[in-house]
PyMOL commands that place a pseudoatom at each C-alpha (Angstrom):
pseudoatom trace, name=CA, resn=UNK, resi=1, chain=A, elem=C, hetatm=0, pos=[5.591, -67.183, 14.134]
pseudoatom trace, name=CA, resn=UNK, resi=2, chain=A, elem=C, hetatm=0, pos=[5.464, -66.257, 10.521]
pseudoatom trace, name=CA, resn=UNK, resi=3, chain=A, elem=C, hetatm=0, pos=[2.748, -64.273, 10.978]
pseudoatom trace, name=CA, resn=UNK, resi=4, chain=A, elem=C, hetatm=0, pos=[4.176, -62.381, 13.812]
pseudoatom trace, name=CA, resn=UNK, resi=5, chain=A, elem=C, hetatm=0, pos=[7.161, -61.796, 11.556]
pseudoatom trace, name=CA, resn=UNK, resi=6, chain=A, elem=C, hetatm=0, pos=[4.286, -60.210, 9.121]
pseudoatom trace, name=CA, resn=UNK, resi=7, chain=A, elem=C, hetatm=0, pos=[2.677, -58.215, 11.030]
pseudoatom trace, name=CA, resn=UNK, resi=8, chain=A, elem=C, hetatm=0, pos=[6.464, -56.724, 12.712]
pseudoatom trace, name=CA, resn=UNK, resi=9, chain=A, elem=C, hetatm=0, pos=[7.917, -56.057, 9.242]
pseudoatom trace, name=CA, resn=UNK, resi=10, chain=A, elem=C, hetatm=0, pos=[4.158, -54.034, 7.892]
pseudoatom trace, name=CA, resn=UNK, resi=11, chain=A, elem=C, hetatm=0, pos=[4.372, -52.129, 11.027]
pseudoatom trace, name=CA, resn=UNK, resi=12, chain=A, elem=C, hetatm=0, pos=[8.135, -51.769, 10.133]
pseudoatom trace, name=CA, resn=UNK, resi=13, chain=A, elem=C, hetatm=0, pos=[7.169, -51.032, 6.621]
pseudoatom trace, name=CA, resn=UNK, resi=14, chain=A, elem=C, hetatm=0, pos=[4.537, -48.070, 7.232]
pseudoatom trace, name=CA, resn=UNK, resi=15, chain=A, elem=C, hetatm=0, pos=[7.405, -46.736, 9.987]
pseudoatom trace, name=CA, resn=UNK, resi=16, chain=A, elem=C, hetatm=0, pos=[9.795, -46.077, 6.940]
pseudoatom trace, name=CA, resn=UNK, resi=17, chain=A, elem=C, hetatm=0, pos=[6.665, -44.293, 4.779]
pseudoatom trace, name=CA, resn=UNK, resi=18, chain=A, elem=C, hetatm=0, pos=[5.826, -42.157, 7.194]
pseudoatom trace, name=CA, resn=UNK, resi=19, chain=A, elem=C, hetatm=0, pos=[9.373, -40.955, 8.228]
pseudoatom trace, name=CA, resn=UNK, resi=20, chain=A, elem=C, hetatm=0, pos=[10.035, -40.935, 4.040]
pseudoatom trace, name=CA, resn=UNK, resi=21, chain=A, elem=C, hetatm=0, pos=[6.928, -38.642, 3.440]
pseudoatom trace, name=CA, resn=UNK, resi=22, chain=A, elem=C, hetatm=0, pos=[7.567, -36.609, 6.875]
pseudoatom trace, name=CA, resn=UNK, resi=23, chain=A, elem=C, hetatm=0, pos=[11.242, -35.466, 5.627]
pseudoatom trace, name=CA, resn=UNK, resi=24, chain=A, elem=C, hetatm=0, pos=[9.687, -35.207, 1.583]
pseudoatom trace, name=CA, resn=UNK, resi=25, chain=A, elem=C, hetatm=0, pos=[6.999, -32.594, 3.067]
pseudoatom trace, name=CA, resn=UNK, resi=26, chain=A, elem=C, hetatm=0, pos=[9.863, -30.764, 4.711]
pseudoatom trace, name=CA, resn=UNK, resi=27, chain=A, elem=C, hetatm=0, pos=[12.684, -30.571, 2.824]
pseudoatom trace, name=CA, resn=UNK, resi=28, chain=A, elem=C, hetatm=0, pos=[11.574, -30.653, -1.188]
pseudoatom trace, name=CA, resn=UNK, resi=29, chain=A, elem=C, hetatm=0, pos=[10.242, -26.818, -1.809]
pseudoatom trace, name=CA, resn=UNK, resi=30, chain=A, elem=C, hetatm=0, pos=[7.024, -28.078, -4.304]
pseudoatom trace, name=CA, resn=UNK, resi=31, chain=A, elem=C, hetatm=0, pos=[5.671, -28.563, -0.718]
pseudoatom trace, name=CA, resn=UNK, resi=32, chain=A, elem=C, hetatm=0, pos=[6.394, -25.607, 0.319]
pseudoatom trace, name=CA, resn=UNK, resi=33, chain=A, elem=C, hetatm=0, pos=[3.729, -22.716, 0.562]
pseudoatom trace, name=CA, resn=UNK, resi=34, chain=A, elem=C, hetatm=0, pos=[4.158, -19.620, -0.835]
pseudoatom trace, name=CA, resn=UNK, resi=35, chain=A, elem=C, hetatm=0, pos=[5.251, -16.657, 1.421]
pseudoatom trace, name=CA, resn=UNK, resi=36, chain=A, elem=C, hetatm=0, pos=[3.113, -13.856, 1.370]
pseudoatom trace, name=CA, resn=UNK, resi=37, chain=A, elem=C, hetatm=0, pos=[3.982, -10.678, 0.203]
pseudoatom trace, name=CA, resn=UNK, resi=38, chain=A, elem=C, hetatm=0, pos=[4.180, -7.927, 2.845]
pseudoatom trace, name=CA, resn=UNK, resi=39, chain=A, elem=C, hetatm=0, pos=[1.604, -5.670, 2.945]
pseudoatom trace, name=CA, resn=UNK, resi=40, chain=A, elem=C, hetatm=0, pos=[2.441, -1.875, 3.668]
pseudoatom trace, name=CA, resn=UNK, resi=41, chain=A, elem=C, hetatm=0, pos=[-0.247, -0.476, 6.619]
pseudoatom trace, name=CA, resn=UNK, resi=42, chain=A, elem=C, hetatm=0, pos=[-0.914, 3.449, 5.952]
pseudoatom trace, name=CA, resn=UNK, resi=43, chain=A, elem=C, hetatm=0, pos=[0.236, 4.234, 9.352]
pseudoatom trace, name=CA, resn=UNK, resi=44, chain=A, elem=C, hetatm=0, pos=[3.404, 3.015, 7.973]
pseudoatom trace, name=CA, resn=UNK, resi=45, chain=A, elem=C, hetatm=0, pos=[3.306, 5.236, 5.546]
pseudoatom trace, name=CA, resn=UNK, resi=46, chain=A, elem=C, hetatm=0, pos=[5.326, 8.747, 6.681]
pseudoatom trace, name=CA, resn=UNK, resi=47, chain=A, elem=C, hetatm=0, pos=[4.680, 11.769, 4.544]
pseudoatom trace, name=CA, resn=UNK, resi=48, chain=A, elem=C, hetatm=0, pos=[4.808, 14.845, 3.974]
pseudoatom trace, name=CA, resn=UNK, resi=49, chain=A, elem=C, hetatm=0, pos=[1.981, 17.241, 2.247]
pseudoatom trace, name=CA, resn=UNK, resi=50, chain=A, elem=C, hetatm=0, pos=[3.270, 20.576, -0.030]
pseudoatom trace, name=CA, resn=UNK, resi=51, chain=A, elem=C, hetatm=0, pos=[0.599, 22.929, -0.796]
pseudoatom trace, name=CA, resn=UNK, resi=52, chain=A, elem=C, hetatm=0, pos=[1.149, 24.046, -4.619]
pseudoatom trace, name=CA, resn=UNK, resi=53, chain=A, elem=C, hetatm=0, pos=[-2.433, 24.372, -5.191]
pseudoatom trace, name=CA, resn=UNK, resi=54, chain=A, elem=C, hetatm=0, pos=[-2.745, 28.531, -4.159]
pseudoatom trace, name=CA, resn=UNK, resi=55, chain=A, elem=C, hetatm=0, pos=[-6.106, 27.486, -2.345]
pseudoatom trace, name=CA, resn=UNK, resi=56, chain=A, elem=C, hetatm=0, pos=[-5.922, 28.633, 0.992]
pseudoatom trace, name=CA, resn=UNK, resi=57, chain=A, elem=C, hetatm=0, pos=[-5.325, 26.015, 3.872]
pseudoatom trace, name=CA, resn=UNK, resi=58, chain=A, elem=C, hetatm=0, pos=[-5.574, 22.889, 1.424]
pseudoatom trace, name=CA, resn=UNK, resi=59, chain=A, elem=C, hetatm=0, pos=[-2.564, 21.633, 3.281]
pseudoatom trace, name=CA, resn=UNK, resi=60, chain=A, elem=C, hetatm=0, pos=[-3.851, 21.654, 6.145]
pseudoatom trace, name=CA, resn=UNK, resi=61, chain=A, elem=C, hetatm=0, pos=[-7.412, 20.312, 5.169]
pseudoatom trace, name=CA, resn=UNK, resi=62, chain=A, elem=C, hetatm=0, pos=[-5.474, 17.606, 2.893]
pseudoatom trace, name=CA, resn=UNK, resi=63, chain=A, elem=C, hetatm=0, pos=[-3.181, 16.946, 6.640]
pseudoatom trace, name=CA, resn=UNK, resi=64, chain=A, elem=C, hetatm=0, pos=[-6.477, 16.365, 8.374]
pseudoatom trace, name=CA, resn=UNK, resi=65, chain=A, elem=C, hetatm=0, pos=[-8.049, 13.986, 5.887]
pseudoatom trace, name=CA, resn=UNK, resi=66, chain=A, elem=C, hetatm=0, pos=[-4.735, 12.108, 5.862]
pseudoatom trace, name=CA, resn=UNK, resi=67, chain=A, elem=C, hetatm=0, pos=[-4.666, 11.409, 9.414]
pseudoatom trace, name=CA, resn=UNK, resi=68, chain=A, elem=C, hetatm=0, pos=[-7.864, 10.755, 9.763]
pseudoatom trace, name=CA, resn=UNK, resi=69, chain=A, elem=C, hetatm=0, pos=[-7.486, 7.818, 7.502]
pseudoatom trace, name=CA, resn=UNK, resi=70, chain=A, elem=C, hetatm=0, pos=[-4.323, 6.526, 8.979]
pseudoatom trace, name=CA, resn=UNK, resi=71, chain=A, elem=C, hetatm=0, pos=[-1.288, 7.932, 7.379]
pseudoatom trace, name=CA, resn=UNK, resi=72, chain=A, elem=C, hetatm=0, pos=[1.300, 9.415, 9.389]
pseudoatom trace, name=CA, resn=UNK, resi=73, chain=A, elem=C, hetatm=0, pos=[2.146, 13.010, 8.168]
pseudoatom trace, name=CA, resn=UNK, resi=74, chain=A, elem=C, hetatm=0, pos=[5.225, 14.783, 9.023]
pseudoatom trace, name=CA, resn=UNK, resi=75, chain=A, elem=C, hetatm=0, pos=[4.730, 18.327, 8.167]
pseudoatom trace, name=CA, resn=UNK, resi=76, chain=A, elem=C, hetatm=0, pos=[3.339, 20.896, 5.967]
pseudoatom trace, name=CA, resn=UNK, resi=77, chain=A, elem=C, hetatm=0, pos=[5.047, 22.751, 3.105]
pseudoatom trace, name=CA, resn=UNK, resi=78, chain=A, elem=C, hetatm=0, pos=[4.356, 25.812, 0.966]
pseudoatom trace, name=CA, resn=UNK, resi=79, chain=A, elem=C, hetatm=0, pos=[4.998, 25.189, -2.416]
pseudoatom trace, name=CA, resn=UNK, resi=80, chain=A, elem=C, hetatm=0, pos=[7.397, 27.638, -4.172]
pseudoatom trace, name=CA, resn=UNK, resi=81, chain=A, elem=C, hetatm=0, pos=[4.874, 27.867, -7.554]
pseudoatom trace, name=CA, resn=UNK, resi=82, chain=A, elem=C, hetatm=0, pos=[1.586, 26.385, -8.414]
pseudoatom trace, name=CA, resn=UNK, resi=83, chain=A, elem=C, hetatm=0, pos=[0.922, 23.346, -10.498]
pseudoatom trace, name=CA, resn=UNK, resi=84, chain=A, elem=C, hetatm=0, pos=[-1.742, 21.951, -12.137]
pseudoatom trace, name=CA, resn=UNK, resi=85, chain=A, elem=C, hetatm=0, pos=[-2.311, 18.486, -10.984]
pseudoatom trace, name=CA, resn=UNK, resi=86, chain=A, elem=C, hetatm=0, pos=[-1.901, 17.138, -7.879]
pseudoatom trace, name=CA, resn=UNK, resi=87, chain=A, elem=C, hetatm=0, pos=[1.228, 14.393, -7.440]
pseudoatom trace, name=CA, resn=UNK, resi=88, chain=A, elem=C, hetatm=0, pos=[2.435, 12.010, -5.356]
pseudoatom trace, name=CA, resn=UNK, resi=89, chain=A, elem=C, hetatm=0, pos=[6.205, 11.215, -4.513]
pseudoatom trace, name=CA, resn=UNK, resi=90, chain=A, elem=C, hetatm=0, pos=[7.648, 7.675, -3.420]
pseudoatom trace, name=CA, resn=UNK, resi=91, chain=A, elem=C, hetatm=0, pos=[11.107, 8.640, -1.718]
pseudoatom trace, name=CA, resn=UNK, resi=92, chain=A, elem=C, hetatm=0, pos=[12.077, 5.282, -0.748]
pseudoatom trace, name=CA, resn=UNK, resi=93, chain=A, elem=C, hetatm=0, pos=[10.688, 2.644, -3.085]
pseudoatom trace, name=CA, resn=UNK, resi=94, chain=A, elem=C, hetatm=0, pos=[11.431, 2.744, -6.967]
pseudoatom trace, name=CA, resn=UNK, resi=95, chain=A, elem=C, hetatm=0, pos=[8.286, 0.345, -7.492]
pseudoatom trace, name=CA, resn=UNK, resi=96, chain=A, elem=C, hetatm=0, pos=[6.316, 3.018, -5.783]
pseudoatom trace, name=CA, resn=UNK, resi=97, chain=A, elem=C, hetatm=0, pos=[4.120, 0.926, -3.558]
pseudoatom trace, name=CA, resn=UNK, resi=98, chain=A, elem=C, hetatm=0, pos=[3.821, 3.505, -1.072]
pseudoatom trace, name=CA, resn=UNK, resi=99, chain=A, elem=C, hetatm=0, pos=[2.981, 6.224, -3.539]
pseudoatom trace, name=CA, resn=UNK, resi=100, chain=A, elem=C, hetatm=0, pos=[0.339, 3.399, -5.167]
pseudoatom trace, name=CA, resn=UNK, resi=101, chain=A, elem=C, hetatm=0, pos=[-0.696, 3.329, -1.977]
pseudoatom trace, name=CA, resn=UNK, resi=102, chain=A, elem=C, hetatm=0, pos=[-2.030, 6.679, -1.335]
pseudoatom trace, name=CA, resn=UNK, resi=103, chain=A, elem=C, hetatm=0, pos=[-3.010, 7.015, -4.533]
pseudoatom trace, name=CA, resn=UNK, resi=104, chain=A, elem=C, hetatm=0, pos=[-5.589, 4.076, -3.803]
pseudoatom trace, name=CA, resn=UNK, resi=105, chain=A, elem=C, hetatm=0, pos=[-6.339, 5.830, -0.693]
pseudoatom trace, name=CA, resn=UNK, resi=106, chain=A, elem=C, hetatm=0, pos=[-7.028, 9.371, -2.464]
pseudoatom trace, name=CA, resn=UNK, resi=107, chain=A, elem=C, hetatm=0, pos=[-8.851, 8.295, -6.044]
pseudoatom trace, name=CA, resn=UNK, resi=108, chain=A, elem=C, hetatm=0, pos=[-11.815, 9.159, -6.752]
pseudoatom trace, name=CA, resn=UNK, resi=109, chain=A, elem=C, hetatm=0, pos=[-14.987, 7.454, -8.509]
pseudoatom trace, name=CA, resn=UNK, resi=110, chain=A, elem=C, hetatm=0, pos=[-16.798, 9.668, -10.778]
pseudoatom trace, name=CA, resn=UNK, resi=111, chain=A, elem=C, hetatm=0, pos=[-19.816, 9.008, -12.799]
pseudoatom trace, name=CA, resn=UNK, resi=112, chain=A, elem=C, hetatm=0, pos=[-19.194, 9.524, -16.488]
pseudoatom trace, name=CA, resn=UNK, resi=113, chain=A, elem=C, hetatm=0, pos=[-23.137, 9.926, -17.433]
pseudoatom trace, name=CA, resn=UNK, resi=114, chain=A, elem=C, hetatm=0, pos=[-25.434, 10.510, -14.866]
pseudoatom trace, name=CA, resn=UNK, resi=115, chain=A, elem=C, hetatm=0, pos=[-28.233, 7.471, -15.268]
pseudoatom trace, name=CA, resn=UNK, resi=116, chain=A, elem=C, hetatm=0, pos=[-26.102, 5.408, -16.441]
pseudoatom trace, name=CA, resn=UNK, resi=117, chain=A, elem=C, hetatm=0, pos=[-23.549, 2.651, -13.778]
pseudoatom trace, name=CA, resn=UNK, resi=118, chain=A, elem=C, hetatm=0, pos=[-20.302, 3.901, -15.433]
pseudoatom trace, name=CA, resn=UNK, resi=119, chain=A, elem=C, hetatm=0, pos=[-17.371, 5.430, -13.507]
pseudoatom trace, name=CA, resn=UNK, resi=120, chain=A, elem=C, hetatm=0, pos=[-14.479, 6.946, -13.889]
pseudoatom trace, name=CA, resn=UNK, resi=121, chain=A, elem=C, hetatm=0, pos=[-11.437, 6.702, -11.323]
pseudoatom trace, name=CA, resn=UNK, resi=122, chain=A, elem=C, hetatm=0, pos=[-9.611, 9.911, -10.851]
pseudoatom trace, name=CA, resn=UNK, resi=123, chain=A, elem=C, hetatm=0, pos=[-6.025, 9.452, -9.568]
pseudoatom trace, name=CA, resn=UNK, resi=124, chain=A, elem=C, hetatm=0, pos=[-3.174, 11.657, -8.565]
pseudoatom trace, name=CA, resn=UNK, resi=125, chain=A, elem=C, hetatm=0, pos=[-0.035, 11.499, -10.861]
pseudoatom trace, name=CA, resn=UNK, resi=126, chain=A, elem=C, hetatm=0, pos=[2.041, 9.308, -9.034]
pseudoatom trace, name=CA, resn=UNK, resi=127, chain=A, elem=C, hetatm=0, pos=[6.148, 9.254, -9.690]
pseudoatom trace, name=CA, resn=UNK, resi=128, chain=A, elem=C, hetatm=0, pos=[9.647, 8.313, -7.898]
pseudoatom trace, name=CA, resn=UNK, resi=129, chain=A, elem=C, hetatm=0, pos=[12.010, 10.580, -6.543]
pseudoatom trace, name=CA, resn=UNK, resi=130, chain=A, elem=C, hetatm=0, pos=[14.479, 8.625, -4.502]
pseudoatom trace, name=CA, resn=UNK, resi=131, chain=A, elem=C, hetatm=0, pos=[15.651, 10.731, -1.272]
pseudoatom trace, name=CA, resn=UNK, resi=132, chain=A, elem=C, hetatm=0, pos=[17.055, 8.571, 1.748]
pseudoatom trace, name=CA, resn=UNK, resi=133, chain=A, elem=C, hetatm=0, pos=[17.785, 11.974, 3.354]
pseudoatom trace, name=CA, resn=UNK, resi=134, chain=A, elem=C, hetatm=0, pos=[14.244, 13.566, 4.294]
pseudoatom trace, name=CA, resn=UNK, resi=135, chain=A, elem=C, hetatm=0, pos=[12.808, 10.780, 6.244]
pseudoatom trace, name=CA, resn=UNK, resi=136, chain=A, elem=C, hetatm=0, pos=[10.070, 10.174, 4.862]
pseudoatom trace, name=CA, resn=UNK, resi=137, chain=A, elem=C, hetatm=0, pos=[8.238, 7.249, 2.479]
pseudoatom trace, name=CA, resn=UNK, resi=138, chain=A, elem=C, hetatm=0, pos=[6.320, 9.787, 0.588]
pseudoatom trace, name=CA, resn=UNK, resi=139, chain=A, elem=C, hetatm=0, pos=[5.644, 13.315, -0.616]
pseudoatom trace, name=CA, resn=UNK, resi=140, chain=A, elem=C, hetatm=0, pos=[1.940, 14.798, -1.994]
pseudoatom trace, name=CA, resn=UNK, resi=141, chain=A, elem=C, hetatm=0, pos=[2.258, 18.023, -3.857]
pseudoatom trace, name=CA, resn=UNK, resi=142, chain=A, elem=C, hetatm=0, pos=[-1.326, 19.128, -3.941]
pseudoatom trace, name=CA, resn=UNK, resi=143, chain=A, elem=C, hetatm=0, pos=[-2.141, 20.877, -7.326]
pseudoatom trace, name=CA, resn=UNK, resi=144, chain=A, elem=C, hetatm=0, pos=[-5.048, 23.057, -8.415]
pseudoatom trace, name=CA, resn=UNK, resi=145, chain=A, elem=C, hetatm=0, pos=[-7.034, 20.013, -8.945]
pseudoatom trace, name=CA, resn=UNK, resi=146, chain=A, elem=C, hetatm=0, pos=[-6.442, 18.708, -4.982]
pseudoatom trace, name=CA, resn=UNK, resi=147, chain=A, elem=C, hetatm=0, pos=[-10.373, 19.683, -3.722]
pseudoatom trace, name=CA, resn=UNK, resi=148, chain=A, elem=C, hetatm=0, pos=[-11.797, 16.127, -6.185]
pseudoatom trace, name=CA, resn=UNK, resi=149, chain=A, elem=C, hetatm=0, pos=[-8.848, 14.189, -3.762]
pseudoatom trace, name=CA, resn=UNK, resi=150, chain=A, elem=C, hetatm=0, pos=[-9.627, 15.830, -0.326]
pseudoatom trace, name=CA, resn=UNK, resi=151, chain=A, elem=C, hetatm=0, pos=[-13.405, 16.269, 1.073]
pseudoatom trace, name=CA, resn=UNK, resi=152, chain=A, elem=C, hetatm=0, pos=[-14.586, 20.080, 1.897]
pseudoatom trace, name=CA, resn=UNK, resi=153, chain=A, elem=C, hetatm=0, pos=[-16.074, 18.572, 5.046]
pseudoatom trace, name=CA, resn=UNK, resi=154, chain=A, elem=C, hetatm=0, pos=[-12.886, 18.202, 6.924]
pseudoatom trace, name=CA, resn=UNK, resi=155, chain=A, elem=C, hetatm=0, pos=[-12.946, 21.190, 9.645]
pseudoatom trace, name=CA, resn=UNK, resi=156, chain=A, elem=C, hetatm=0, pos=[-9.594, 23.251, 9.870]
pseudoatom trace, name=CA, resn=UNK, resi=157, chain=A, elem=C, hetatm=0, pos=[-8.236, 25.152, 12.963]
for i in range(1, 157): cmd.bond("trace and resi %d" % i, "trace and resi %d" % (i + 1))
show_as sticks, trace
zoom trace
């Protein structure tokens, strides 16, 4: 009998330590994972491309190229004056994760010195411009220096 009793309250006993660490796993957060941040897709990523760069049909060219990697782009604007470099605009996001974005997506390695493995990363200026109005997540204002962003090899209609 006594040792029936034993056996009953060590089954009884692991019961409780298993519910105990069951509602411990659940409901104290240093068990809890992380969440993971959210990741933008570029066909997330609406935008429109302003040609400021007084090279013929780089807004188009730069429209193709964008597509063609994934981004979603609106429309295509003349620029009212040219400028020297070419920038990107987040419209939605002060942290500017969807102008970092296509930044990533447009940048450039160049080889400092030719025999030697060291690069340089060329990147568009990117800045913030908060406008809930147009639409969009992003604007590129392609600047004299666009063709080291987007490819000659992209055929235009």
């Amino acid at each position: 009998m006594r040792r029936l009793r034993g056996i009953i309250l060590f089954i009884l006993l692991l019961l409780v330590m298993v519910a105990v660490s069951s509602i411990l796993v659940r409901f104290i957060p240093i068990f809890k994972p992380k969440p993971k941040p959210k990741t933008i897709e570029p066909n997330q990523i609406r935008l429109e491309v302003i040609n400021a760069s007084g090279i013929d049909k780089a807004g188009k060219r730069a429209m193709t190229y964008l597509r063609k990697i994934g981004f979603d782009v609106y429309a295509i604007k003349t620029g009212q004056k040219e400028i020297e470099k070419t920038t990107i605009v987040d419209r939605v996001d002060s942290d500017m994760k969807n102008a970092k974005i296509i930044a990533q997506s447009l940048a450039q390695r160049r080889r400092i010195i030719f025999f030697l493995p060291w690069y340089r990363e060329l990147m568009p200026v990117t800045t913030c411009d908060i406008d809930s109005t147009l639409y969009l997540e992003a604007s590129i204002i392609l600047g004299k220096d666009c063709e080291q962003f987007i490819p000659k090899t992209i055929i235009v209609f």
